[in-house]
VEXDREN-2710 file (C-alpha; in Angstrom, 1 decimal):
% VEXDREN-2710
k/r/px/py/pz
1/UNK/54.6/69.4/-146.7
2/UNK/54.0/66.0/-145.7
3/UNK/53.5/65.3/-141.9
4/UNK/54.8/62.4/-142.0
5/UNK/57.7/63.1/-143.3
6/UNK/58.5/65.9/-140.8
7/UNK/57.4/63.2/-138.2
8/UNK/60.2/60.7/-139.5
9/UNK/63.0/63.3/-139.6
10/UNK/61.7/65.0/-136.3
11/UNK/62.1/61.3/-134.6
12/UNK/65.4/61.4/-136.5
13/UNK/66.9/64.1/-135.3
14/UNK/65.5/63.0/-131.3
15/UNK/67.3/60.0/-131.8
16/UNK/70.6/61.8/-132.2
17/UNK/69.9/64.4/-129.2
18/UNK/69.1/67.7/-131.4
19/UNK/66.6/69.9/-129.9
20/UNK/64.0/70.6/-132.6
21/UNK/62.5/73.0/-131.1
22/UNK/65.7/75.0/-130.5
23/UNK/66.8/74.6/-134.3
24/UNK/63.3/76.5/-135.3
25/UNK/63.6/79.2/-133.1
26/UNK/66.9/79.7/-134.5
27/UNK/65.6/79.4/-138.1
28/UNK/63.1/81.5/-137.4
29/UNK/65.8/84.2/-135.8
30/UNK/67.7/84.1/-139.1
31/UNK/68.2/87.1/-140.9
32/UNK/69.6/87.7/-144.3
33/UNK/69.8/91.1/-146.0
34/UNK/69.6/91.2/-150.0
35/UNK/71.3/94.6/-151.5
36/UNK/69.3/96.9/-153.9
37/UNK/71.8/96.2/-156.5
38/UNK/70.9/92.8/-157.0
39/UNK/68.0/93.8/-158.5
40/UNK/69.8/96.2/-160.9
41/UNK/70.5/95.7/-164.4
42/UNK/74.8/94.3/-164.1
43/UNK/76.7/92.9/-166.2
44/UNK/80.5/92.3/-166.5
45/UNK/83.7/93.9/-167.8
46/UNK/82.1/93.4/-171.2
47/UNK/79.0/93.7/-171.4
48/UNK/76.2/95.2/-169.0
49/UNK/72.8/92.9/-170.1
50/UNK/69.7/94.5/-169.9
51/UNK/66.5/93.1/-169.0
52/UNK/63.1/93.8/-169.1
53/UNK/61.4/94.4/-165.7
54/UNK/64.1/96.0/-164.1
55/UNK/63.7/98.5/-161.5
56/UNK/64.1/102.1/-163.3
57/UNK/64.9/104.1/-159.8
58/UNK/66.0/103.1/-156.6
59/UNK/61.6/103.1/-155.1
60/UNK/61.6/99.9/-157.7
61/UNK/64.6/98.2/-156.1
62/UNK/63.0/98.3/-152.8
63/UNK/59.4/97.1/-154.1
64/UNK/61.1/94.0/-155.4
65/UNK/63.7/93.5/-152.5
66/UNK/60.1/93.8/-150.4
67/UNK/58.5/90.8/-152.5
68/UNK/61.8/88.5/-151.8
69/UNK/61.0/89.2/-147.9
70/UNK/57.2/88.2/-148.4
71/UNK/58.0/84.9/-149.8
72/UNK/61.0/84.3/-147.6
73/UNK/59.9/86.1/-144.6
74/UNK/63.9/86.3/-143.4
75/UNK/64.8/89.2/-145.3
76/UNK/63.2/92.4/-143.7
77/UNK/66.5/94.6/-144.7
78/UNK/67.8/96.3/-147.8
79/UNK/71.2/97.4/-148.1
80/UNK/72.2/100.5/-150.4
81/UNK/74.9/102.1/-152.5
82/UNK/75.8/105.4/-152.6
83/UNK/75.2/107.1/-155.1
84/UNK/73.8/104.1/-156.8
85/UNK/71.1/104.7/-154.4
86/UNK/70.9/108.4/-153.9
87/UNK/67.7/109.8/-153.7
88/UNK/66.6/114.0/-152.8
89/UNK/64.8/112.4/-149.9
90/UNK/66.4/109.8/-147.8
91/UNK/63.7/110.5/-144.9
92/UNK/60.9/109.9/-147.6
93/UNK/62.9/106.8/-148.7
94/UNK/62.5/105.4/-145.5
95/UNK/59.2/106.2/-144.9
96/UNK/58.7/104.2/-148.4
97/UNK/60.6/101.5/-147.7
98/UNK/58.7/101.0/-144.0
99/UNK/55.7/101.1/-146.0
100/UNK/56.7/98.0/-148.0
101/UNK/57.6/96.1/-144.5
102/UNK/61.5/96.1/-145.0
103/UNK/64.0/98.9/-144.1
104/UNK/67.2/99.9/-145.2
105/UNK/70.1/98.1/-143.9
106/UNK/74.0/98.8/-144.4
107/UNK/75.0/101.9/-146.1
108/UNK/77.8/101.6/-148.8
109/UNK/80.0/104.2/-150.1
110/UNK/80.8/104.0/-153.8
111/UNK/84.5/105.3/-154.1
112/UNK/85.8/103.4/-157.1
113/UNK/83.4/105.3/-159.8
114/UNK/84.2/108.6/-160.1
115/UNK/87.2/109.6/-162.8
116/UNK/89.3/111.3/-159.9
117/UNK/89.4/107.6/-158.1
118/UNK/91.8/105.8/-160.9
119/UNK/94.3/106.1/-159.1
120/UNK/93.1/105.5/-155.6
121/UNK/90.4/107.3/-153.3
122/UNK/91.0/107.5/-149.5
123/UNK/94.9/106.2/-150.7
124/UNK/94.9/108.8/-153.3
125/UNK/98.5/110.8/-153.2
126/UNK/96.5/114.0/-154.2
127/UNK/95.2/115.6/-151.2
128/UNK/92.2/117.3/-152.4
129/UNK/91.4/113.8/-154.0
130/UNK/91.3/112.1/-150.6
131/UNK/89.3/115.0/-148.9
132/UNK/86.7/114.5/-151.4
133/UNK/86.9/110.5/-150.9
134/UNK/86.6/111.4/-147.1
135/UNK/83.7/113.7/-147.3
136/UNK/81.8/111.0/-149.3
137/UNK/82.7/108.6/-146.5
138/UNK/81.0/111.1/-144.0
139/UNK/78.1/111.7/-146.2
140/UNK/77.0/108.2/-146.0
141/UNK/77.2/108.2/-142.4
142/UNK/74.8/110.9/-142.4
143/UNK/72.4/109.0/-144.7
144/UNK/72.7/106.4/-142.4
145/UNK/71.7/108.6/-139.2
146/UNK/68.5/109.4/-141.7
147/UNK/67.5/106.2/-142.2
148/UNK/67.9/104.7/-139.4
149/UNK/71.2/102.1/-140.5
150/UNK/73.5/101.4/-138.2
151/UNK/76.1/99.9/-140.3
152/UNK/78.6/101.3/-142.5
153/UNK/80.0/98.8/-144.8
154/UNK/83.5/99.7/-147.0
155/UNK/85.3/98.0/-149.6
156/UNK/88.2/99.9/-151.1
157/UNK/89.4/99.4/-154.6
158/UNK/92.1/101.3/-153.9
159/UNK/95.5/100.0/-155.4
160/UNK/97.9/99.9/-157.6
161/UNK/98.9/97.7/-161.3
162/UNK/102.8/98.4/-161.3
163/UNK/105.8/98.2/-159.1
164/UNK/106.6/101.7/-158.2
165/UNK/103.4/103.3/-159.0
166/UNK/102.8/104.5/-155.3
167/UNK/103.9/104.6/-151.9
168/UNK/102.2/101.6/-150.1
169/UNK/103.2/102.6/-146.8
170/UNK/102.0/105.9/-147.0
171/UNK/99.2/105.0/-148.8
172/UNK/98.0/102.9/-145.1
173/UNK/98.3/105.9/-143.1
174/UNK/96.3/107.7/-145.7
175/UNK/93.4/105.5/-146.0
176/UNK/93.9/105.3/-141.7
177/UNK/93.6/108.8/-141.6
178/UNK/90.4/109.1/-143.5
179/UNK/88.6/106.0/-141.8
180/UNK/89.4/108.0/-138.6
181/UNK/87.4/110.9/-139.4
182/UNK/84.9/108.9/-140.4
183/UNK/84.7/106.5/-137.3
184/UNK/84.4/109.8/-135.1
185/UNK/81.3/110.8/-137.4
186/UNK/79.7/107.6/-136.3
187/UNK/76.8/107.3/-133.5
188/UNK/77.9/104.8/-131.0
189/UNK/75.3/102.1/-132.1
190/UNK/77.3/102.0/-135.1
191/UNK/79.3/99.4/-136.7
192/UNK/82.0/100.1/-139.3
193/UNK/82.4/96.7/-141.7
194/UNK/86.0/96.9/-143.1
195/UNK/85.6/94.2/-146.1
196/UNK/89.0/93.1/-148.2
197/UNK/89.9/91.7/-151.5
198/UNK/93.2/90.8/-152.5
199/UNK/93.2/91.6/-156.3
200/UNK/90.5/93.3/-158.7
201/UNK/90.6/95.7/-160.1
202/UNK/94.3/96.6/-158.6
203/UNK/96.8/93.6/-160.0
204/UNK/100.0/94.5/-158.2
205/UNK/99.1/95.2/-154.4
206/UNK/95.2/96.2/-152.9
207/UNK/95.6/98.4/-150.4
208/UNK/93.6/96.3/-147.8
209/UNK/94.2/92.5/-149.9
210/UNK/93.4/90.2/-146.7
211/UNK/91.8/89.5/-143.8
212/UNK/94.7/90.5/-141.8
213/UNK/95.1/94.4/-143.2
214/UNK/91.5/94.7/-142.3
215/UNK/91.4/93.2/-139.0
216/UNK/94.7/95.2/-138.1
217/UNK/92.7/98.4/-139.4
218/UNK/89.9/97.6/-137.9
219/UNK/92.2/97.1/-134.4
220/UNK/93.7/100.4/-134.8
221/UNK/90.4/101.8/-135.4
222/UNK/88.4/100.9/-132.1
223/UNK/85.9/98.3/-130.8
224/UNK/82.8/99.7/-133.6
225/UNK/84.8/98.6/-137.0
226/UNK/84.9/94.9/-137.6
227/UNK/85.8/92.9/-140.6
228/UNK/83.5/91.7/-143.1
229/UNK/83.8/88.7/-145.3
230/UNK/83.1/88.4/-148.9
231/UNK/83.0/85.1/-149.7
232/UNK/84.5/85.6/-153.6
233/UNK/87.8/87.6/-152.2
234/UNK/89.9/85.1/-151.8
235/UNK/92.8/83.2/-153.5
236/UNK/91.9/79.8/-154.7
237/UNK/92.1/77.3/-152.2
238/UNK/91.6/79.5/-148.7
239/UNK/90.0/78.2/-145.8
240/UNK/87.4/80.7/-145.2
241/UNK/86.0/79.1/-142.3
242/UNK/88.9/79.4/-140.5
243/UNK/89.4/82.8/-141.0
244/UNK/85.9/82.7/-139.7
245/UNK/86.7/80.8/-136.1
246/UNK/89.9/83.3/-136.1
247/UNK/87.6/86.4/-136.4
248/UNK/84.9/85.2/-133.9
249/UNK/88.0/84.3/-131.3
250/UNK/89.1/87.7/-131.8
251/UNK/85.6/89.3/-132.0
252/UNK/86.4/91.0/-134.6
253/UNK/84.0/89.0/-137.7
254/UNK/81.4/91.9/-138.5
255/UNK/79.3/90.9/-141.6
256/UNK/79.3/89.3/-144.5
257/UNK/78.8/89.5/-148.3
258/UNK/77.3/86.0/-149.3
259/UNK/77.9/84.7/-153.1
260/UNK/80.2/82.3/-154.6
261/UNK/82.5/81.6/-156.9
262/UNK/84.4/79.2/-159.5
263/UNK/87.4/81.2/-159.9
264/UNK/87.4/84.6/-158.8
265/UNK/84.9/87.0/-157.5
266/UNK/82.2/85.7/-159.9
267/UNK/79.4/86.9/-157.4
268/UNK/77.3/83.9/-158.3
269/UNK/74.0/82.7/-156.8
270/UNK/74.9/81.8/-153.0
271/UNK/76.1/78.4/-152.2
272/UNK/75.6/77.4/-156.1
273/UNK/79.3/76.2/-156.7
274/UNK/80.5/75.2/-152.9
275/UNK/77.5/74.4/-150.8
276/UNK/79.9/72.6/-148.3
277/UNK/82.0/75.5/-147.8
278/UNK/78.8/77.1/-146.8
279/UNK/77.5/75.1/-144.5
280/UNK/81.2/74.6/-143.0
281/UNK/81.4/78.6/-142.1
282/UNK/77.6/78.6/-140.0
283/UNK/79.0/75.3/-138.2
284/UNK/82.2/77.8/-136.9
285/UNK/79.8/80.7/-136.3
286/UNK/77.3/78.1/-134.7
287/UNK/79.8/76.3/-132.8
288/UNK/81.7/79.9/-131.4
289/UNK/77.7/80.7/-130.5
290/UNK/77.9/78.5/-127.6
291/UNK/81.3/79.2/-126.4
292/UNK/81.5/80.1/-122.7
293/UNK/83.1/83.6/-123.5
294/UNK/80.7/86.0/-123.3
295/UNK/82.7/88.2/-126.3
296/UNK/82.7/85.5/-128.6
297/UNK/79.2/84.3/-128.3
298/UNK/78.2/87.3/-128.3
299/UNK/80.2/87.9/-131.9
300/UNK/78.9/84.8/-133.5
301/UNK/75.2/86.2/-132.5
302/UNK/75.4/89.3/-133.8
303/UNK/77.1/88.9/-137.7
304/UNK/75.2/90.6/-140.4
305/UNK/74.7/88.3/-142.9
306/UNK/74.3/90.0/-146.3
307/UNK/74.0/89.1/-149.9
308/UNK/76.1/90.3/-152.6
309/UNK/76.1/89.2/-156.4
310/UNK/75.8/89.8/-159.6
311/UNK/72.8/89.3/-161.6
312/UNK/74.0/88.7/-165.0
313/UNK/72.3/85.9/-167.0
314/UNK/69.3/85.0/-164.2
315/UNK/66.4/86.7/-163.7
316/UNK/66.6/89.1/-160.9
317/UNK/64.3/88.3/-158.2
318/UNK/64.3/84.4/-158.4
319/UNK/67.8/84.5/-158.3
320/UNK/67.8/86.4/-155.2
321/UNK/65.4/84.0/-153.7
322/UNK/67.8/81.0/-154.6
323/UNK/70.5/82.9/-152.7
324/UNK/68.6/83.1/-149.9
325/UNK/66.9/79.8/-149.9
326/UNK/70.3/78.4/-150.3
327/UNK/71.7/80.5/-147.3
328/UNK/69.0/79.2/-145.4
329/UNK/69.0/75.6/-145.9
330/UNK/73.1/75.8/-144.9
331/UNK/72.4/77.1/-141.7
332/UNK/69.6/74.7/-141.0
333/UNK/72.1/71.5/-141.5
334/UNK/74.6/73.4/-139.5
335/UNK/72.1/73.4/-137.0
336/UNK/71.9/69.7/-136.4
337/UNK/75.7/69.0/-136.1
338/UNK/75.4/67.6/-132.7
339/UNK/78.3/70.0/-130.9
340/UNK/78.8/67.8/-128.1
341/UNK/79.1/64.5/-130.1
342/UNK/82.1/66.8/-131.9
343/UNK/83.6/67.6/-129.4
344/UNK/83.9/65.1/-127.4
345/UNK/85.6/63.0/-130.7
346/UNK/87.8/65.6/-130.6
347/UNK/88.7/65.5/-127.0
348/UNK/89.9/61.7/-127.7
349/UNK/91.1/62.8/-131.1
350/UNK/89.3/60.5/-133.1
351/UNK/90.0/62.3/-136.5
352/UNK/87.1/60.1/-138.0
353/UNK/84.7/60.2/-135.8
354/UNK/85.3/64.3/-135.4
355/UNK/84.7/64.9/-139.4
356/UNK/81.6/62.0/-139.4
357/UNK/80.1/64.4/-136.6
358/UNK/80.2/67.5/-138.7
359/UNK/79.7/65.8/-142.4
360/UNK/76.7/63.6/-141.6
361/UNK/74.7/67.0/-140.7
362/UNK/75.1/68.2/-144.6
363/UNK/73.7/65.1/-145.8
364/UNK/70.1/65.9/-144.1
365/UNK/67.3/66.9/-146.2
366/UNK/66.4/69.7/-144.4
367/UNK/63.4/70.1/-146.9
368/UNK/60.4/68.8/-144.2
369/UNK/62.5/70.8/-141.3
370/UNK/62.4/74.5/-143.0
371/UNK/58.6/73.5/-144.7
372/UNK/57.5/73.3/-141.3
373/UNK/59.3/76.6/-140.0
374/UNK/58.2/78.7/-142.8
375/UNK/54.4/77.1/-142.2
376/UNK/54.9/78.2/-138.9
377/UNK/56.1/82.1/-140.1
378/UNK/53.2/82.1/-142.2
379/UNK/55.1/82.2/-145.6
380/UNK/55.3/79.7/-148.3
381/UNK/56.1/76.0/-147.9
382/UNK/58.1/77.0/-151.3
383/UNK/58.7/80.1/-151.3
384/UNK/60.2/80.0/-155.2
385/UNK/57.6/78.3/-156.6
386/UNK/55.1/80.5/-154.9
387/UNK/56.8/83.4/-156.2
388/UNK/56.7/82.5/-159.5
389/UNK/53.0/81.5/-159.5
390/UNK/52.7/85.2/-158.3
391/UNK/52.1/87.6/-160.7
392/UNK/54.5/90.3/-159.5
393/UNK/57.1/88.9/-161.8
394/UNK/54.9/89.5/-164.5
395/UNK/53.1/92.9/-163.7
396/UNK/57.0/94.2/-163.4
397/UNK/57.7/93.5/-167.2
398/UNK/55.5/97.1/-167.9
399/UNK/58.8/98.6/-166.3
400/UNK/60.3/97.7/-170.2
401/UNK/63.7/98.1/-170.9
402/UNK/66.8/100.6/-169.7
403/UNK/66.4/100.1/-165.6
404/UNK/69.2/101.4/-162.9
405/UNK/72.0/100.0/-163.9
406/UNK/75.8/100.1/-161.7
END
């Protein structure tokens, strides 16, 4: 890094009344979680593309998710999939894993798999089907307890392709019924993330398809089950951040599942298609942070921000770095929109002067700011090209061929 170049932005930012000093600590503070099957072979609806390198057994997902934490230093947590993730041994798992420097993070139920789950899981109009849906619920709340996660995190793929096919409305008390039992399984340190999508694989209604069915199950649930936002399950054109502020003022907004997307949910590298979009959610989350109410500063502080994509064409471990590098550098230029300056344009509604606030932050090269943190953390300057002069990437390839796969 040059010094004078973080002297030049450091005078910058002084000149425009941001705290420096503040901004690192919050850098520093910054967690992101990666998931274990980022580092899986994936593929798509066509094709699943193996590579060579890939971790053969979940032990090999965490030894990689440990090297993107060493070069990034803000990702100490791994989340898993059940069973994509089960092991005889979660207690050994974790002992593993806290050998590595890392833990596990969320737990997540796999309920769209199995051959009895075509036609819905905890929605399922076959009883025994949704007893078995509901003890695998309660199982991963006991791997949980085990490893020391305190966050459940659910997506449904529960739905239906034709009019007719089901009762909907029975259907929501079905899939209420079974997240019941499930919320009473939980330890009060808990947190129940209730993510939504609002088609994929089910064409003609998703049982929970929007923010709104999950924040109204979440409601009916109790205070420990929040909403979590994937930022690929949407409709084209939807203002995520505003779901976002609406969450936070309801202190409801949980977690969520970081990728991006062109059309769909593509699950691409983080930030790679819509960096403003990006940056435009922390600056709600940073900006609800400061809020006088205690509940919703409290919310904005406490979101668990996680990572979830698919791996297809990229090589797996570089491509999670770029996620999180690109998470990162977001945050930091939400971190010098000068709140006040906002504000108070807004207060004499000056529309102009309001956006300039907010836009002229995401025009900063952060690069000499989050040099100087990560010199300050004791990790690379950058952290990709570090990793890639490393030869982890190459000692891997002796994996060969045929890794886990999802």
């Amino acid at each position: 890094m040059s010094d004078k170049a973080y002297v030049l932005f450091e005078e910058q930012q002084r000149n425009r009344g941001i705290d420096l000093d503040q901004v690192k600590e919050r850098l520093k503070a910054l967690k992101v979680e990666t998931p274990s099957w980022g580092y899986a072979d994936q593929g798509t609806r066509f094709k699943t593309f193996q590579k060579v390198g890939v971790p053969r057994n979940t032990y090999e997902k965490m030894e990689d998710a440990a090297q993107v934490h060493k070069f990034t230093g803000i990702c100490p947590s791994v989340a898993v999939h059940i069973p994509w993730d089960k092991v005889d041994d979660y207690a050994h798992l974790k002992e593993h894993v806290a050998n590595l420097g890392i833990k596990i993070g969320a737990v997540n139920p796999n309920l769209f798999q199995d051959d009895d789950y075509m036609l819905g899981s905890v929605t399922n109009s076959k009883e025994a089907i949704r007893r078995k849906a509901t003890g695998h619920l309660l199982e991963c709340v006991d791997i949980a307890k085990t490893v020391g996660s305190d966050i459940l995190s659910l997506w449904f793929a529960d739905g239906t392709n034709y009019p007719g096919q089901a009762d909907i409305r029975k259907r929501v008390q079905w899939m209420y019924e079974s997240l019941k039992e499930m919320y009473a399984a939980m330890t009060p340190d808990m947190r129940m993330l209730i993510e939504y999508k609002f088609y994929e694989p089910a064409f003609y209604h998703t049982d929970l398809a929007d923010w709104g069915m999950a924040f109204n199950m979440a409601n009916k649930l109790g205070p420990q089950a929040e909403v979590l936002v994937d930022t690929g399950h949407h409709a084209q054109g939807t203002n995520i951040e505003h779901i976002v502020a609406y969450l936070i003022g309801e202190k409801k907004l949980g977690g969520f599942h970081f990728n991006s997307r062109k059309y769909g949910d593509d699950d691409l590298i983080v930030g790679s298609v819509n960096p403003y979009e990006l940056f435009l959610i922390f600056y709600q989350i940073l900006d609800a942070a400061a809020d006088v109410d205690p509940g919703v500063s409290r919310t904005a502080n406490n979101i668990a921000y996680m990572i979830d994509q698919s791996h297809n064409i990229e090589a797996k471990i570089p491509a999670m770095i770029r996620s999180v590098l690109n998470v990162q550098t977001q945050y930091a230029k939400a971190l010098l929109i000068n709140l006040d300056e906002v504000r108070e344009a807004q207060e004499a509604q000056d529309v102009l002067v309001a956006e300039n606030a907010v836009r002229k932050a995401f025009e900063f090269d952060v690069t000499p700011l989050l040099q100087a943190v990560r010199e300050e953390m004791g990790v690379p300057a950058d952290p990709m090209q570090a990793y890639l002069e490393d030869s982890y990437g190459q000692d891997i390839l002796a994996r060969g061929k045929g890794g886990a796969s999802w």
